[in-house]
Biotite code that builds the C-alpha atoms (Angstrom):
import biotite.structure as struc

atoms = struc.array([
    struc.Atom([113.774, 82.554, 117.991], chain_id="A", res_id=1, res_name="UNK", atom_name="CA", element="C"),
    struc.Atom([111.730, 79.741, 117.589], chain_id="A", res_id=2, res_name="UNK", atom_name="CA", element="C"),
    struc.Atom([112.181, 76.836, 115.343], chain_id="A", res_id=3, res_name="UNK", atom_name="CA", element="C"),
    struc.Atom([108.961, 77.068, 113.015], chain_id="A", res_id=4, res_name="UNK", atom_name="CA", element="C"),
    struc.Atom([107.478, 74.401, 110.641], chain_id="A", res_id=5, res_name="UNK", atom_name="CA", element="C"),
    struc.Atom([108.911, 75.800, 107.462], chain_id="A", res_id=6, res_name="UNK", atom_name="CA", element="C"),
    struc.Atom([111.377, 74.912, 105.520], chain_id="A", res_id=7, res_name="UNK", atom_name="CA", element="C"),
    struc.Atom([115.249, 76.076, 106.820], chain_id="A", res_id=8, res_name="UNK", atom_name="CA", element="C"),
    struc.Atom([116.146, 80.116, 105.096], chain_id="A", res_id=9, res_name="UNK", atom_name="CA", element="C"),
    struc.Atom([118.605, 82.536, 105.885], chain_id="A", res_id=10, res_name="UNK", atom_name="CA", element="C"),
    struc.Atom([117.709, 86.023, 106.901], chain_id="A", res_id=11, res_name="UNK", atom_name="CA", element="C"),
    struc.Atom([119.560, 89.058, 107.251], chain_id="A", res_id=12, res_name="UNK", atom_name="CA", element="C"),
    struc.Atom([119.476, 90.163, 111.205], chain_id="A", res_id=13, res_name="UNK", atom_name="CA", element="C"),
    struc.Atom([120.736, 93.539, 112.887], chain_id="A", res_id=14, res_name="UNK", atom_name="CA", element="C"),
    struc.Atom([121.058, 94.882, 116.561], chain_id="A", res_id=15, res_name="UNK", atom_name="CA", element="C"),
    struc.Atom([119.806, 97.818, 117.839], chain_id="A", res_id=16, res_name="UNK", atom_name="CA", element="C"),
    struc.Atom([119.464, 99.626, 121.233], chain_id="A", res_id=17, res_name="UNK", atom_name="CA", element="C"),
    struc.Atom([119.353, 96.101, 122.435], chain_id="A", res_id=18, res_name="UNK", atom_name="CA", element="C"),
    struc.Atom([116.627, 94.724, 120.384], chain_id="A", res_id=19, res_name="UNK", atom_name="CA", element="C"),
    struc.Atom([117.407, 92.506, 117.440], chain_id="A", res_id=20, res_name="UNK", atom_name="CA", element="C"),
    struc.Atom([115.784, 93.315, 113.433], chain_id="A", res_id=21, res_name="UNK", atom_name="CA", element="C"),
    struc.Atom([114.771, 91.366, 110.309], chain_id="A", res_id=22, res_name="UNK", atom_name="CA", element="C"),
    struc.Atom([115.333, 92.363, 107.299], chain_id="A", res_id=23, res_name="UNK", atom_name="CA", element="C"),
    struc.Atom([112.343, 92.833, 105.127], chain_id="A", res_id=24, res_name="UNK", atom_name="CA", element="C"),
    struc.Atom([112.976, 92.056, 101.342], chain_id="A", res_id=25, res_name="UNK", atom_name="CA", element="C"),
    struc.Atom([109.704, 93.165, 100.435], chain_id="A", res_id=26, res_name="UNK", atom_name="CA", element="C"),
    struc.Atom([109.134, 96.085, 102.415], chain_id="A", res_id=27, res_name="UNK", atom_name="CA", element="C"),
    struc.Atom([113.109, 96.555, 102.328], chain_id="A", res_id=28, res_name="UNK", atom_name="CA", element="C"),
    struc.Atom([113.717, 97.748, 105.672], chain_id="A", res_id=29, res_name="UNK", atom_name="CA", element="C"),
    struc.Atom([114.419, 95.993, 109.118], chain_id="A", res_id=30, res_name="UNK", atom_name="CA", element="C"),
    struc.Atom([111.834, 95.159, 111.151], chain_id="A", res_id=31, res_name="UNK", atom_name="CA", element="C"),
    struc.Atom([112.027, 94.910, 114.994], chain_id="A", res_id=32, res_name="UNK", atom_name="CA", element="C"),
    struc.Atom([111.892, 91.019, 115.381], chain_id="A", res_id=33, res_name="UNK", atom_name="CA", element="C"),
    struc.Atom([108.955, 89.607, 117.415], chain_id="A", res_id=34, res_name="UNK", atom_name="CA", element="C"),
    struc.Atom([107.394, 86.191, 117.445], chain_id="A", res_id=35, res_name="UNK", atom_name="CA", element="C"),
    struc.Atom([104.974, 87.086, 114.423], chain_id="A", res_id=36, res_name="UNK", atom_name="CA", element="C"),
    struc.Atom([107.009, 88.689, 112.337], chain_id="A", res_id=37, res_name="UNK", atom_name="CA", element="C"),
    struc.Atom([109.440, 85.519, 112.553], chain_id="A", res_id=38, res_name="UNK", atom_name="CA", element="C"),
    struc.Atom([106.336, 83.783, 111.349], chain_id="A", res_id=39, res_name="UNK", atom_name="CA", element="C"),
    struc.Atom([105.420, 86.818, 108.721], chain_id="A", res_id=40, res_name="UNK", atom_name="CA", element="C"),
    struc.Atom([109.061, 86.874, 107.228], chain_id="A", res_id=41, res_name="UNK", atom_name="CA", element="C"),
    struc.Atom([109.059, 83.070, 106.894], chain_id="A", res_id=42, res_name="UNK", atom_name="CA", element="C"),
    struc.Atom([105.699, 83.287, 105.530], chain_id="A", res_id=43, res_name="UNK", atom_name="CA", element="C"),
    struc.Atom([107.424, 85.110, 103.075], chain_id="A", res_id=44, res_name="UNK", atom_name="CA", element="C"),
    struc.Atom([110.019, 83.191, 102.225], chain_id="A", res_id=45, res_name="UNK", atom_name="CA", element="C"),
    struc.Atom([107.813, 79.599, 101.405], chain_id="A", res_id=46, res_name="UNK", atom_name="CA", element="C"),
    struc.Atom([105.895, 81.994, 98.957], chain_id="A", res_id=47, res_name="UNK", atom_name="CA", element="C"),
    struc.Atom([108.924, 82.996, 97.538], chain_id="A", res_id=48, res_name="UNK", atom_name="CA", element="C"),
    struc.Atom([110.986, 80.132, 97.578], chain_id="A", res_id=49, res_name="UNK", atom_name="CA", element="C"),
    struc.Atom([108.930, 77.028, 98.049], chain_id="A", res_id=50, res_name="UNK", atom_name="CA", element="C"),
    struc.Atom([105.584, 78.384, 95.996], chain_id="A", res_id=51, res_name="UNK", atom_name="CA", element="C"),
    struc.Atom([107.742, 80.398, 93.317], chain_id="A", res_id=52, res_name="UNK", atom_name="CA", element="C"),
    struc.Atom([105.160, 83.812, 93.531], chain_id="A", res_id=53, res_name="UNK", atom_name="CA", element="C"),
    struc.Atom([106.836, 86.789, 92.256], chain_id="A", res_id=54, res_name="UNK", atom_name="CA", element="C"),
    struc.Atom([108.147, 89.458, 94.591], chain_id="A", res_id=55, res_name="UNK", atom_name="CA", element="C"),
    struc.Atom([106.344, 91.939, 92.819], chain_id="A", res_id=56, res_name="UNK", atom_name="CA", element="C"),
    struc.Atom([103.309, 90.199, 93.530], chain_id="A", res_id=57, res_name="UNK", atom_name="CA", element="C"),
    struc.Atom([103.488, 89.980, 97.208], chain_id="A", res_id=58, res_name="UNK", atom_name="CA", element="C"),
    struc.Atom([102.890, 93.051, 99.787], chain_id="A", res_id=59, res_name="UNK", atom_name="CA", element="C"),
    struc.Atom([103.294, 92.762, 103.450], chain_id="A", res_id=60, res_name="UNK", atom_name="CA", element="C"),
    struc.Atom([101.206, 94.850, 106.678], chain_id="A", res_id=61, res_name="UNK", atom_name="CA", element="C"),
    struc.Atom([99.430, 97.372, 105.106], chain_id="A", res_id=62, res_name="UNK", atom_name="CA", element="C"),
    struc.Atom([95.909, 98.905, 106.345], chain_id="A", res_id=63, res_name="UNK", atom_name="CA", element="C"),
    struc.Atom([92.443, 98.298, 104.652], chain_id="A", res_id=64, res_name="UNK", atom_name="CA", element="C"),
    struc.Atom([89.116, 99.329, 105.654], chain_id="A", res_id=65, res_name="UNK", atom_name="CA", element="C"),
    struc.Atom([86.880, 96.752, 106.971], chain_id="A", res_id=66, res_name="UNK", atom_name="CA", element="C"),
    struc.Atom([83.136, 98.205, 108.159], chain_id="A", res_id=67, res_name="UNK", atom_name="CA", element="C"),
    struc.Atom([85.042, 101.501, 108.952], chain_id="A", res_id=68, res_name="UNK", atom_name="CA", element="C"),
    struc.Atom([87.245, 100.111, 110.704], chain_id="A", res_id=69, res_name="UNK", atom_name="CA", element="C"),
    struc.Atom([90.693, 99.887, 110.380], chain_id="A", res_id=70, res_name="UNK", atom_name="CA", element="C"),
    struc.Atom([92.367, 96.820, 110.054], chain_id="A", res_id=71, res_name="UNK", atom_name="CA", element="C"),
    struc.Atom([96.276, 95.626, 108.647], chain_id="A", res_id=72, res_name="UNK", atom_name="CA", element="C"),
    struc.Atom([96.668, 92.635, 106.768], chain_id="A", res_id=73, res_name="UNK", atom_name="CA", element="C"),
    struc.Atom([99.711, 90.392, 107.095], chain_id="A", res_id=74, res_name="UNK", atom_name="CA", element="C"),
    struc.Atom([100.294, 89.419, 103.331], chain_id="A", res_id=75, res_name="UNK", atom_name="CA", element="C"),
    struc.Atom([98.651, 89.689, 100.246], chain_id="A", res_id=76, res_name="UNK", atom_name="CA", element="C"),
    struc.Atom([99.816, 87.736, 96.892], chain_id="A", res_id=77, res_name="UNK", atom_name="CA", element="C"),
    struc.Atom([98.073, 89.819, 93.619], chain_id="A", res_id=78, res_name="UNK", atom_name="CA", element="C"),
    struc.Atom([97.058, 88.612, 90.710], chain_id="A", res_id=79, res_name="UNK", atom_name="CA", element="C"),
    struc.Atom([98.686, 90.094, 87.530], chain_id="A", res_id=80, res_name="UNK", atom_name="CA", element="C"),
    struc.Atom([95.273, 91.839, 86.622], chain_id="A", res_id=81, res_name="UNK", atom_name="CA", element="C"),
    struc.Atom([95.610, 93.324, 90.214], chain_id="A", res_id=82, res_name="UNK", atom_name="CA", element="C"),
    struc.Atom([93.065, 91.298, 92.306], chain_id="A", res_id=83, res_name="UNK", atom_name="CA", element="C"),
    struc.Atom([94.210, 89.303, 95.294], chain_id="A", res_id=84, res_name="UNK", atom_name="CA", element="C"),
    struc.Atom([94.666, 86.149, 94.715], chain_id="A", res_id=85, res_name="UNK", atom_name="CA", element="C"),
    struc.Atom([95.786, 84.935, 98.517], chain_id="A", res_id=86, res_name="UNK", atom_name="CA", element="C"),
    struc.Atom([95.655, 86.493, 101.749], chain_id="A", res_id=87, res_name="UNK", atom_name="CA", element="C"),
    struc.Atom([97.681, 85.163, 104.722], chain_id="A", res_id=88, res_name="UNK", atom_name="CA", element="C"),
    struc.Atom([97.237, 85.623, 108.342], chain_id="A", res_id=89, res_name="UNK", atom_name="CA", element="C"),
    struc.Atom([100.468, 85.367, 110.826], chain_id="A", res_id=90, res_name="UNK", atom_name="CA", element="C"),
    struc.Atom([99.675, 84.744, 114.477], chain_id="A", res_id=91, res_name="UNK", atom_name="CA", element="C"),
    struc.Atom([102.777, 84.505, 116.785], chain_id="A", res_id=92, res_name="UNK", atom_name="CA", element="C"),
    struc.Atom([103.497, 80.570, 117.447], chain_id="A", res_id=93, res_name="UNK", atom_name="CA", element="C"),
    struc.Atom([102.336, 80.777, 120.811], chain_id="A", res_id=94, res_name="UNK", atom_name="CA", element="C"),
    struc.Atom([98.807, 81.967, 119.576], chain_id="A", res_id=95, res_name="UNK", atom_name="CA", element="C"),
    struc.Atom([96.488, 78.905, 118.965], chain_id="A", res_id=96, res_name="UNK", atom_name="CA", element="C"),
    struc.Atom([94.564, 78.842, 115.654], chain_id="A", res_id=97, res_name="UNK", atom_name="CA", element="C"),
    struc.Atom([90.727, 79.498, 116.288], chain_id="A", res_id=98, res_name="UNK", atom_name="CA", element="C"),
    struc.Atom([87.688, 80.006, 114.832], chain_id="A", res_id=99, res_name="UNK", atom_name="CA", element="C"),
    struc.Atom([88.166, 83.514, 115.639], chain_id="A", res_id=100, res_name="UNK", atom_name="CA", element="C"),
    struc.Atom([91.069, 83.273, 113.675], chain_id="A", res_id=101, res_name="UNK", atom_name="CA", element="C"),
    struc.Atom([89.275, 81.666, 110.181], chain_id="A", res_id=102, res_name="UNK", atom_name="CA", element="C"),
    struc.Atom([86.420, 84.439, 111.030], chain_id="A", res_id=103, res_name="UNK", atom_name="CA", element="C"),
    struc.Atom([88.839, 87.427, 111.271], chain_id="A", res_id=104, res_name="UNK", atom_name="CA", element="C"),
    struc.Atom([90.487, 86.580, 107.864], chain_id="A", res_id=105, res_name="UNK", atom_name="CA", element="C"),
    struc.Atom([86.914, 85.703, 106.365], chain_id="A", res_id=106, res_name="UNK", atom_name="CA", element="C"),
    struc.Atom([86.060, 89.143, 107.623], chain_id="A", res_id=107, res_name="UNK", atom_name="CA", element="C"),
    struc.Atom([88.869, 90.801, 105.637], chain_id="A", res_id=108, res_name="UNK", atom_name="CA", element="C"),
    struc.Atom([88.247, 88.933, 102.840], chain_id="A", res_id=109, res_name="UNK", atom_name="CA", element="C"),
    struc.Atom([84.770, 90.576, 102.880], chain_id="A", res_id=110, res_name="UNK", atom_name="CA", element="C"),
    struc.Atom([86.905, 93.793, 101.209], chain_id="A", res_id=111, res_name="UNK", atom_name="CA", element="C"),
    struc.Atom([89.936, 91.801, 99.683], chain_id="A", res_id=112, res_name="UNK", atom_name="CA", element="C"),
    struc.Atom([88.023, 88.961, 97.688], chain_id="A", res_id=113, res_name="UNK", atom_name="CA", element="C"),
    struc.Atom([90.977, 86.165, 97.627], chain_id="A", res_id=114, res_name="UNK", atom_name="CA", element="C"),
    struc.Atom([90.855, 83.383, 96.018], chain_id="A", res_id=115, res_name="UNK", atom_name="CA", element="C"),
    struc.Atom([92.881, 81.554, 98.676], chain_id="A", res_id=116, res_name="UNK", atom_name="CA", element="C"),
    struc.Atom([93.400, 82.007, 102.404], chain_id="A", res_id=117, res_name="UNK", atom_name="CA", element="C"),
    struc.Atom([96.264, 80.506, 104.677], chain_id="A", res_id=118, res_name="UNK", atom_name="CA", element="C"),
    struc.Atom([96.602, 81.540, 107.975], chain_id="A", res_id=119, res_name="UNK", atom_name="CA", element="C"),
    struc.Atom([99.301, 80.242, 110.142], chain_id="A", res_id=120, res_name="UNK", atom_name="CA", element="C"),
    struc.Atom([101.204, 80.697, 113.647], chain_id="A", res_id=121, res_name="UNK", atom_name="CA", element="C"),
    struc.Atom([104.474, 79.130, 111.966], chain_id="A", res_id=122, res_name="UNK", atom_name="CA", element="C"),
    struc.Atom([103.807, 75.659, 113.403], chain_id="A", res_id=123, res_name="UNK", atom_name="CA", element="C"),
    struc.Atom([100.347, 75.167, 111.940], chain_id="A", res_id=124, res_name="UNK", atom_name="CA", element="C"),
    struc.Atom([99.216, 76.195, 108.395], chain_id="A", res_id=125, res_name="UNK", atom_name="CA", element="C"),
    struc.Atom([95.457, 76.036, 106.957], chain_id="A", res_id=126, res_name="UNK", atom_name="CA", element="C"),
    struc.Atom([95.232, 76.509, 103.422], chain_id="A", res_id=127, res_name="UNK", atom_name="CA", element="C"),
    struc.Atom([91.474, 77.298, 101.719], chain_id="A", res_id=128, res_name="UNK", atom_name="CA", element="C"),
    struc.Atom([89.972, 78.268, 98.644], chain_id="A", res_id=129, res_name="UNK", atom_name="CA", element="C"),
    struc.Atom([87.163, 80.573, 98.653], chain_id="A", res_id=130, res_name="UNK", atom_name="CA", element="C"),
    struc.Atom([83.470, 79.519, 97.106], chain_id="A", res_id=131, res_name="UNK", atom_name="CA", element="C"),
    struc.Atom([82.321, 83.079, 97.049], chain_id="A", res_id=132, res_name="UNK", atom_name="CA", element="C"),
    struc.Atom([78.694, 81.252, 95.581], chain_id="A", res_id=133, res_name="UNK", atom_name="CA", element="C"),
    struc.Atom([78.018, 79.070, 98.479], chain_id="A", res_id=134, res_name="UNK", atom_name="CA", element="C"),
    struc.Atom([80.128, 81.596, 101.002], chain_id="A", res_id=135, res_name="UNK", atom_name="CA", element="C"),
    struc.Atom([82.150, 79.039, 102.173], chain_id="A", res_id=136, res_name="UNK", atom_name="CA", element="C"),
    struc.Atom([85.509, 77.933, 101.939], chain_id="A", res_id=137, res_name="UNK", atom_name="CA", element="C"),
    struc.Atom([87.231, 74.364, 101.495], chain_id="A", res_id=138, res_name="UNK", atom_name="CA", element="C"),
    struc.Atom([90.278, 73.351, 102.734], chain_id="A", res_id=139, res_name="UNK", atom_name="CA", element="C"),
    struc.Atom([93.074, 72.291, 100.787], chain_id="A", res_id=140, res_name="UNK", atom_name="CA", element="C"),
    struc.Atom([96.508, 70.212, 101.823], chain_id="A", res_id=141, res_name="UNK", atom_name="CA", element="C"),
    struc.Atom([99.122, 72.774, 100.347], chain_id="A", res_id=142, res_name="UNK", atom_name="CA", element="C"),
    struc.Atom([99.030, 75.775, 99.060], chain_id="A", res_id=143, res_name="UNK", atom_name="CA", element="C"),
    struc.Atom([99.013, 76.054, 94.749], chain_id="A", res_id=144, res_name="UNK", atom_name="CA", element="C"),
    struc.Atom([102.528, 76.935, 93.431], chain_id="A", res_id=145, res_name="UNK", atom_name="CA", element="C"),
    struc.Atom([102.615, 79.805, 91.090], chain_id="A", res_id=146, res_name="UNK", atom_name="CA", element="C"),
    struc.Atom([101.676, 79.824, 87.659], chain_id="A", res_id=147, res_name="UNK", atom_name="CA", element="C"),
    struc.Atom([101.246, 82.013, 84.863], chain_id="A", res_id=148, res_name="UNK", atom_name="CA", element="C"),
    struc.Atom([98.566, 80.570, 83.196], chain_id="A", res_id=149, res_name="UNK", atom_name="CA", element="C"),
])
């Protein structure tokens, strides 16, 4: 796989019927092993590792209704009182980041209501925090680290 702008981890890898998996802490299963979940699972690992959020906290490709529609969302990051705090979009690395791609997670965060978006293809990142008063959001260098506070 591709070398991706993250930080070096180790992963746990298995063959089957010819096609190779990753193993999932958070879902804890393997997952067959394409481009974006490269990017997804080391998504995963800089909130873990580098950003110090909680396991518990984080939840990985499950569906959510936008207008009707169903839609899956990479990763979410809760807050303790249950709200989402970030929401993360993977693309594969060969997908360039758009302005489809900022509205798609705006449109998802419609229903979700993060605090802070970060959408990604592994070998660019955009970090923003939501102003939900102006509907806007503002870019941000890095990501905030976890706290308790």
């Amino acid at each position: 796989m591709q070398k991706l702008n993250f930080p070096s981890y180790s992963f746990r890898f298995k063959n089957s019927e010819n096609k190779v998996a990753i193993f999932d802490e958070i879902r804890k299963k393997f997952i067959l092993l394409t481009p974006e979940e490269w990017v997804r699972q080391h998504t995963v690992q800089f909130l873990l590792q580098d950003k110090n959020y909680p396991k518990s906290y984080l939840n990985v490709e499950k569906l959510i209704k936008v207008n009707d529609l169903k839609k899956r969302y990479d990763v979410v990051v809760f807050q303790p009182d249950g709200g989402i705090y970030l929401l993360i979009e993977c693309k594969a690395p060969e997908v360039k980041i758009t302005q489809d791609t900022f509205d798609q997670i705006a449109r998802y965060n419609l229903t979700l209501k993060a605090t802070y978006l970060m959408v990604t293809n592994g070998l660019n990142h955009y970090f923003c925090q939501m102003d939900f008063e102006k509907e806007t959001y503002i870019f941000l260098k890095e990501l905030p680290n976890f706290s308790n506070d």
